[in-house]
C-alpha positions as CSV (number, residue, x, y, z in Angstrom):
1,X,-26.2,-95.7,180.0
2,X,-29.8,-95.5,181.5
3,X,-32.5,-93.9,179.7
4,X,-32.7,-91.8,183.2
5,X,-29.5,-91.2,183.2
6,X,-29.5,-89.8,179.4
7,X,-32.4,-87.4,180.6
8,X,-30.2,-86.1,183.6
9,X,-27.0,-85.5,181.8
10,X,-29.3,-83.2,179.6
11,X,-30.7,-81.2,181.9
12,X,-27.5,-80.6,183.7
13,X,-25.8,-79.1,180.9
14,X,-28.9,-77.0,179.7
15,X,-28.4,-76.0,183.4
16,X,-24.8,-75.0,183.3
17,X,-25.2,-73.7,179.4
18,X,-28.0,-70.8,180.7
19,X,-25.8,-70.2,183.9
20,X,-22.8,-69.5,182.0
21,X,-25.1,-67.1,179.1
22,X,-26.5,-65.5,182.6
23,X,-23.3,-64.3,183.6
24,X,-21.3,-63.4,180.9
25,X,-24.4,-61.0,179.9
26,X,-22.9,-57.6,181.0
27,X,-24.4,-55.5,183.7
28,X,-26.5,-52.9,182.2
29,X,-27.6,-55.1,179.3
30,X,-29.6,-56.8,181.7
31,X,-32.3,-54.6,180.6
32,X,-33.8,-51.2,183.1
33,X,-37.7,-50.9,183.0
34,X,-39.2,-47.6,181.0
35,X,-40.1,-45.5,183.4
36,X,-43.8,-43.6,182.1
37,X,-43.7,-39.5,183.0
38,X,-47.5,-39.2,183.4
39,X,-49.2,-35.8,183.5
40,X,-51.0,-34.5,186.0
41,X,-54.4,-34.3,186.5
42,X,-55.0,-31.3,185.1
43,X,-53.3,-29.7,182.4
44,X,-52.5,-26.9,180.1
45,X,-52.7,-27.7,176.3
46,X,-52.8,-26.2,173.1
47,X,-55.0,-26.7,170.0
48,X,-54.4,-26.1,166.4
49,X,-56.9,-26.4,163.3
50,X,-55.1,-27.9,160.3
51,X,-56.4,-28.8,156.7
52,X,-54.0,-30.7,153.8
53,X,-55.5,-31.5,150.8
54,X,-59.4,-31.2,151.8
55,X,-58.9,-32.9,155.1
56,X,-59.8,-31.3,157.8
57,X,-58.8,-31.6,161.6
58,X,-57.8,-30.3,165.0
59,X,-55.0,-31.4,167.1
60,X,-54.4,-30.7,170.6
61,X,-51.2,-31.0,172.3
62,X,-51.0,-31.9,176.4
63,X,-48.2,-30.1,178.2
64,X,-46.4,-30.9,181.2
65,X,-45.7,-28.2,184.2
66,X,-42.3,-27.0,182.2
67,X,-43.8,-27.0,178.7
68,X,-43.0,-29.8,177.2
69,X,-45.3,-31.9,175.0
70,X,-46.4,-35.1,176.7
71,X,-49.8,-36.5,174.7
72,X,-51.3,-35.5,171.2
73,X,-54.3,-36.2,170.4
74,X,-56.3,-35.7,166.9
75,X,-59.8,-35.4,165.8
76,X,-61.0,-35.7,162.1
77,X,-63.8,-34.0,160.5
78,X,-64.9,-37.0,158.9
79,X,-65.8,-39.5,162.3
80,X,-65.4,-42.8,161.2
81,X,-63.5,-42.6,158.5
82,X,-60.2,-44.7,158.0
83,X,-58.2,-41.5,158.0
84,X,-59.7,-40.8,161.3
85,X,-59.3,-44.2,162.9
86,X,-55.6,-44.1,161.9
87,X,-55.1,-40.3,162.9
88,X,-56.2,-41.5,166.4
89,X,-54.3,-44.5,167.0
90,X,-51.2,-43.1,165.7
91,X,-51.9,-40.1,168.3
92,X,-52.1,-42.9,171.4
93,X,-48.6,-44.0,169.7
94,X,-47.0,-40.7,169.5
95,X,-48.4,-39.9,173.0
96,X,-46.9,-43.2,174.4
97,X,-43.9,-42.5,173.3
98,X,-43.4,-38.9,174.9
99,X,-44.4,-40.3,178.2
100,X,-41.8,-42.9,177.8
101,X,-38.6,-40.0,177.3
102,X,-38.6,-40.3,173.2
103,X,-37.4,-37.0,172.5
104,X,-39.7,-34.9,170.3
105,X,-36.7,-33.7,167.9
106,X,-36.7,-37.5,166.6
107,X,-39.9,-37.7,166.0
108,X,-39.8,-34.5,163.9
109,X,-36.8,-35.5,162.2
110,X,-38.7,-39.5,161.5
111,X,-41.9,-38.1,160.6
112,X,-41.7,-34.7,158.4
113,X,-41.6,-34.6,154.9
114,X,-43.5,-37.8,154.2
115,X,-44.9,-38.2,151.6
116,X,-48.5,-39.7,150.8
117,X,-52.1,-39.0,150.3
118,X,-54.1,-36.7,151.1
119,X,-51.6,-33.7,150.7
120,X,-52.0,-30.0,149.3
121,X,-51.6,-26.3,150.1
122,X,-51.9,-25.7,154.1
123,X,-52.9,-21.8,154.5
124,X,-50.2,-21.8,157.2
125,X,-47.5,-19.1,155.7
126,X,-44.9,-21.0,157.7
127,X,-45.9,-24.2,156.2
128,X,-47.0,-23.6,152.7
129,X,-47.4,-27.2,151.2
130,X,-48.0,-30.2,153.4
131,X,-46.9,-33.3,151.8
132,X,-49.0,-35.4,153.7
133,X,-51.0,-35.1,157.4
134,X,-48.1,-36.6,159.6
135,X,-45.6,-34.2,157.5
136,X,-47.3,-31.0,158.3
137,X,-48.4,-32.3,161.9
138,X,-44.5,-32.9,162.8
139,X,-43.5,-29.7,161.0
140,X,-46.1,-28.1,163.2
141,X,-44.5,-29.8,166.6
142,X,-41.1,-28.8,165.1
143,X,-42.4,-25.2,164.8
144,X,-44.2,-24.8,167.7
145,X,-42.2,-26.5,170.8
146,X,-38.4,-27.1,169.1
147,X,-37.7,-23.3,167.0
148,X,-38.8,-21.2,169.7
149,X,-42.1,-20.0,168.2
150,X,-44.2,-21.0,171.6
151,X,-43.1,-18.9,174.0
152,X,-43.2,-16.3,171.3
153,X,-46.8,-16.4,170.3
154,X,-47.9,-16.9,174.2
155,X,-45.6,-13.3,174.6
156,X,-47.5,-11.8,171.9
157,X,-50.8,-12.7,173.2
158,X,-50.6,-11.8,176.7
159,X,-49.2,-8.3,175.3
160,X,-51.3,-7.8,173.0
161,X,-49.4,-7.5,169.9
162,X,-50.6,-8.6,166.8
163,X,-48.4,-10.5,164.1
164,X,-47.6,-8.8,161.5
165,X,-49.9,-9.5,158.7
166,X,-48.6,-9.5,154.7
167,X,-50.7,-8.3,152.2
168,X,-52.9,-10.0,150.0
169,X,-50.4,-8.9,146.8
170,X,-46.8,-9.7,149.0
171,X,-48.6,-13.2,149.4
172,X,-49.5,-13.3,145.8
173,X,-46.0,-12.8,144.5
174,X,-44.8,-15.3,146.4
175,X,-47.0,-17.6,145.2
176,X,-46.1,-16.5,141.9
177,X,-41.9,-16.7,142.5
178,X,-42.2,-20.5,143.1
179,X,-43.8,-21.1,139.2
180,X,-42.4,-24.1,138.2
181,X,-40.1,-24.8,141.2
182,X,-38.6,-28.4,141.6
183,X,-39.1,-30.3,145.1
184,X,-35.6,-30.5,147.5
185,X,-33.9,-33.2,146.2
186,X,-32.7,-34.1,150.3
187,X,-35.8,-32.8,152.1
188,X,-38.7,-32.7,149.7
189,X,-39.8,-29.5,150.3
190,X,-40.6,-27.0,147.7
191,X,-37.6,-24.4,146.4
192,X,-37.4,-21.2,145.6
193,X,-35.8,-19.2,143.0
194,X,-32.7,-18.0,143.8
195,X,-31.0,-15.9,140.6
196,X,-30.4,-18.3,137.9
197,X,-31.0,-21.5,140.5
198,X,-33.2,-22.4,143.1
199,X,-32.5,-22.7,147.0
200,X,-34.7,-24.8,149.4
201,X,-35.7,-22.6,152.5
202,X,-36.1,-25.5,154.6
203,X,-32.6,-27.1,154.6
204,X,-30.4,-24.0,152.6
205,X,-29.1,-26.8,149.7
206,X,-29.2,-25.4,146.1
207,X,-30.1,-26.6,143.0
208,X,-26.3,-26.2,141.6
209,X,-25.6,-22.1,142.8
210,X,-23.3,-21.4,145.1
């Protein structure tokens, strides 16, 4: 056999191999474009001040016409800073990936209690301690836009009701209550005592009580 003729027989079965992969690929793995839910022009939006362990930011959260978040973006204190470069390319990420239908429950559920530096106390009561930026941002989103709290605090405002504000000694003895408290052995959050055990407020497990 021909040289030429080698080179043809090749081809023809690469030909018939791809032809055959082709079709026995079923139909709706044959891959559908991401479709990107821009906003509009103009917006609504929302912007919160946050600081975990001396870090210091704001983030503000674009809304579509029904509510929903569709782009975050944060600013740092510290401009130019590595914590700041990161903070605002993760942002782009996040806000990629709301425009392109990722549910915001998922990232909640990826992205809260992680754990890494810089973390600390928040001063937000609902909060408490942030185990890292992206786990107190994400708690934040999960707060704000998945438990209902939203349309609450926008009813309170446009009221004109005031929250209900503890006293400096009801905060204290909270503070007091957790003492030595273990961290969640599922969730990593903080517990608190519960009789002789402790109970974790964020996903109701115990220490051992029933």
């Amino acid at each position: 056999m021909s040289e030429t003729s080698e080179v043809a027989t090749v081809e023809h079965s690469e030909e018939q191999t791809q032809k055959s992969s082709e079709e026995s690929r079923p139909e709706g793995s044959r891959g559908t474009p991401a479709v990107r839910r821009r906003l509009p022009d103009e917006r609504h939006s929302l912007t919160h001040h946050f600081s975990v362990g001396g870090q210091e930011g704001y983030v503000t959260v674009g809304l579509y016409e029904d509510g929903l978040p569709g782009e975050m973006f944060i600013r740092m204190s510290k401009e130019g800073s590595t914590v700041s470069g990161l903070m605002d390319s993760f942002a782009t990420a996040v806000s990629l990936a709301l425009q392109y239908g990722v549910p915001l429950q998922v990232l909640c559920d990826k992205f809260s209690h992680t754990r890494f530096e810089p973390s600390g106390w928040s001063g937000n009561p609902k909060i408490g301690y942030a185990k890292s930026l992206m786990d107190y941002l994400f708690r934040w989103l999960g707060l704000r836009f998945l438990k209902g709290e939203q349309g609450i605090l926008f009813e309170r405002q446009s009221s004109g009701e005031l929250p209900h504000e503890r006293s400096s000694i009801e905060a204290l003895g909270q503070v007091v209550e957790l003492g030595d408290a273990p961290t969640c052995q599922f969730c990593g959050s903080l517990m608190v005592r519960n009789g002789s055990c402790y109970r974790c407020l964020e996903c109701g497990c115990t220490s051992g009580c029933s």
